[in-house]
C-alpha positions in Angstrom: 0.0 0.0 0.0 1.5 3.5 -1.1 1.7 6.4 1.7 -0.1 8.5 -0.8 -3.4 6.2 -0.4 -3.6 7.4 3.7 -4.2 11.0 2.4 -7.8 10.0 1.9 -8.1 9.3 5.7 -7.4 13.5 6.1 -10.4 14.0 3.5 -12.5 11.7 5.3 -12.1 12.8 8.9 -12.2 16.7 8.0 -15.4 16.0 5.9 -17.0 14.3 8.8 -18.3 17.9 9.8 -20.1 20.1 7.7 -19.8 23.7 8.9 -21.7 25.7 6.8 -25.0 23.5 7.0 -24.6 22.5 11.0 -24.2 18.6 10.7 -21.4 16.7 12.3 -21.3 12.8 11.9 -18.7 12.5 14.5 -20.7 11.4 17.3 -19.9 8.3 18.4 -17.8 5.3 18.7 -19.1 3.9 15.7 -18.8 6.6 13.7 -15.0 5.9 14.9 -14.9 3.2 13.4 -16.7 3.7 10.0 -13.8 6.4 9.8 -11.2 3.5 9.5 -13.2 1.5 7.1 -13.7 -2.1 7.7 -10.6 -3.8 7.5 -8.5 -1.8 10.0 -7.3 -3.0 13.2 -7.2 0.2 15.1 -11.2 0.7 15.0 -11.8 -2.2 17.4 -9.9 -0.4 19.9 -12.2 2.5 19.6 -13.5 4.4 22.5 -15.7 7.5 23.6 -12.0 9.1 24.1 -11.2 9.2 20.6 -14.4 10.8 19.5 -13.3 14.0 21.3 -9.2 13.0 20.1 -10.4 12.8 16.4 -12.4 16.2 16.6 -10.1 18.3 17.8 -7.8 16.7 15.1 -10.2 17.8 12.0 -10.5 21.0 13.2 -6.6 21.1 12.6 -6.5 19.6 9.5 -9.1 21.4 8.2 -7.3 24.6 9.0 -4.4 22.9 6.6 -6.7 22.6 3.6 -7.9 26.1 4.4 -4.6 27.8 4.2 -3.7 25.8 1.4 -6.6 27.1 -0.7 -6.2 30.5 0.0 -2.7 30.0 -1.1 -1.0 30.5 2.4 1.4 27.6 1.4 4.0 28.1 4.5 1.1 28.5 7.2 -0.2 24.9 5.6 3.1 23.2 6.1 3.6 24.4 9.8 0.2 23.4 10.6 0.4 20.1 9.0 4.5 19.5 10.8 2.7 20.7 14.3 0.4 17.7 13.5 3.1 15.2 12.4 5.2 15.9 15.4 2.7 15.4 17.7 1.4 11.7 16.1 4.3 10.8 14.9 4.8 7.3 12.3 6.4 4.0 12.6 6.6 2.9 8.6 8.0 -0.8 8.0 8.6 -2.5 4.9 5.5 -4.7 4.3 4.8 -7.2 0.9 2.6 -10.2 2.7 -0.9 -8.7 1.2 0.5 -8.9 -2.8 1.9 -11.2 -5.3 3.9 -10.9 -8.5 3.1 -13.3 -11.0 5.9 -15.1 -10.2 4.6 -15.6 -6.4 7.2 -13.2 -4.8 5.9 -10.4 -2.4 5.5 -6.8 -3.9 7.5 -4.9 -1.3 5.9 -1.6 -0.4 6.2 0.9 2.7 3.1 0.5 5.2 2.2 2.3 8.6 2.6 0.4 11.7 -0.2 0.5 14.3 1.7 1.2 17.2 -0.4 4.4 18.5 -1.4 4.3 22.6 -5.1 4.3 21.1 -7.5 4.2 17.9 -7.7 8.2 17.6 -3.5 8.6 17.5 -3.5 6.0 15.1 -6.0 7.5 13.1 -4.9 10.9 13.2 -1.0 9.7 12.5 -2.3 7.9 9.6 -4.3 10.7 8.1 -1.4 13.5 8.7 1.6 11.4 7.3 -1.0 10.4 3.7 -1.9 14.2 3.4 2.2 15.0 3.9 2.8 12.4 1.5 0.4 13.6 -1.3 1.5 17.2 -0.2 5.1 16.8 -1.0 4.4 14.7 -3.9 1.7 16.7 -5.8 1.9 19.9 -4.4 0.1 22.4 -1.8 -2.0 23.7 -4.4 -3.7 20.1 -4.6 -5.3 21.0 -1.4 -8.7 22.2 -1.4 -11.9 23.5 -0.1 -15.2 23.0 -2.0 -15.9 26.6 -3.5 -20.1 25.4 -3.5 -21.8 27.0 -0.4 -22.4 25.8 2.0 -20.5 23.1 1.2 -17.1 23.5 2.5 -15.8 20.0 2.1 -11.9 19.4 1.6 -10.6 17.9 -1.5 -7.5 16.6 -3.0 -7.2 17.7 -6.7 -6.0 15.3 -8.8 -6.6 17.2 -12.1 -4.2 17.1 -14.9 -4.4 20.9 -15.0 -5.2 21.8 -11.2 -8.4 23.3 -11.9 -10.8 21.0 -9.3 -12.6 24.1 -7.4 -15.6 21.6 -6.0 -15.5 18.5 -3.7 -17.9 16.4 -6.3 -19.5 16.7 -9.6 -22.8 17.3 -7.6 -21.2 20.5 -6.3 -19.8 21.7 -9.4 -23.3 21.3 -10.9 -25.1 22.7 -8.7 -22.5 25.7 -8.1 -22.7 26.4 -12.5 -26.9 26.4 -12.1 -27.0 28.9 -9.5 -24.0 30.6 -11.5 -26.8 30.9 -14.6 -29.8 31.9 -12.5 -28.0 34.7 -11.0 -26.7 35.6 -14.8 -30.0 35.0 -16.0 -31.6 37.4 -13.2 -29.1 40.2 -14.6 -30.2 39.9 -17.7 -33.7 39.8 -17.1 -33.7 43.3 -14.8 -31.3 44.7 -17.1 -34.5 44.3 -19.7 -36.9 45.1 -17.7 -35.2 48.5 -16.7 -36.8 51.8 -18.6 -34.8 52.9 -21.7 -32.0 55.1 -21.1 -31.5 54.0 -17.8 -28.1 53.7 -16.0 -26.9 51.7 -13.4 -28.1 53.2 -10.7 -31.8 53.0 -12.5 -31.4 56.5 -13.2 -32.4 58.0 -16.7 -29.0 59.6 -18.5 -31.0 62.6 -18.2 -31.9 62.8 -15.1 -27.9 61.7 -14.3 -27.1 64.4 -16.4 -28.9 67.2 -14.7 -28.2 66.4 -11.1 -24.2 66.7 -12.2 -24.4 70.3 -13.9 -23.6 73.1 -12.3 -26.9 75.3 -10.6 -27.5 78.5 -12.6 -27.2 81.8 -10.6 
């Protein structure tokens, strides 16, 4: 497994809160473990502990994708060192899980589970991925969804870096209010009388109000 997969475990854990619409999934011990997914060890060791661990770690990490999409690139990194520091990573050489077709093991670097508890684990698993992708890809691969309220963080993996929404629902949705607020423009732009400026002013009456009063 490639350190780059774990930066999905960032993306996961900050989008477990929505801010701008109120919700937060992060409420219990099973939501915990639903975080880790179904095949990882650390989630049976989850507790009521690491629901409080875990939030206080998306609120960090979110602040990383925020700096990173308003293009504060060396507030990003400090935030996301701060992180690494503090759940640090024990990597070991692992192969058992694949097979070349000759039936030798496909060596590859893996994260050992050796965190006091499930929330370390999780969070040192989710800081060293996003530092992984990070270094690899770039701070501007970092993202928040542009689509209010959305507000979910991304990883762009766009030939061009132009991803500005979490999902193709978003993006939609973002372009149709886009062309109702163009269309509305148009329409009162029509609608106004003939002459009129942009203040819904005639050019006369603009015109007057500017000249100097006769003595």
């Amino acid at each position: 497994m490639e350190l780059a997969y774990y930066s999905d475990f960032a993306v996961r854990l900050v989008n477990s809160e929505e801010p701008g619409r109120g919700t937060d999934t992060l409420t219990s011990v099973e939501a915990v473990r639903e975080l880790f997914g179904p095949s990882a060890q650390g989630a049976r060791r989850a507790g009521d502990s690491d629901v409080t661990r875990l939030r206080a770690v998306r609120a960090r990490l979110r602040a990383v994708f925020e700096a990173a999409a308003e293009g504060d690139e060396v507030r990003a990194v400090d935030l996301l060192n701060a992180l690494l520091m503090e759940y640090p990573v024990s990597p070991q050489v692992s192969g058992h899980e694949y097979r070349d077709e000759d039936g030798r093991p496909k060596w590859h670097m893996h994260i050992a589970d050796h965190a006091a508890n499930a929330g370390a684990s999780y969070a040192a698993t989710a800081c060293m991925g996003l530092a992984v992708h990070l270094t690899e890809y770039g701070v501007d691969r970092l993202g928040i969804c542009q689509a209010s309220p959305c507000r979910h963080a991304y990883l762009d993996t766009s030939t061009n870096r132009s991803r500005r929404y979490c999902s193709d629902r978003c993006a939609t949705r973002a372009n149709v209010a886009a062309y109702r607020a163009r269309k509305r423009l148009e329409s009162r732009a029509a609608e106004a009388p003939a002459g009129s400026d942009r203040t819904g002013l005639s050019a006369e009456a603009s015109h007057d109000s500017s000249a100097p009063a006769e003595r």
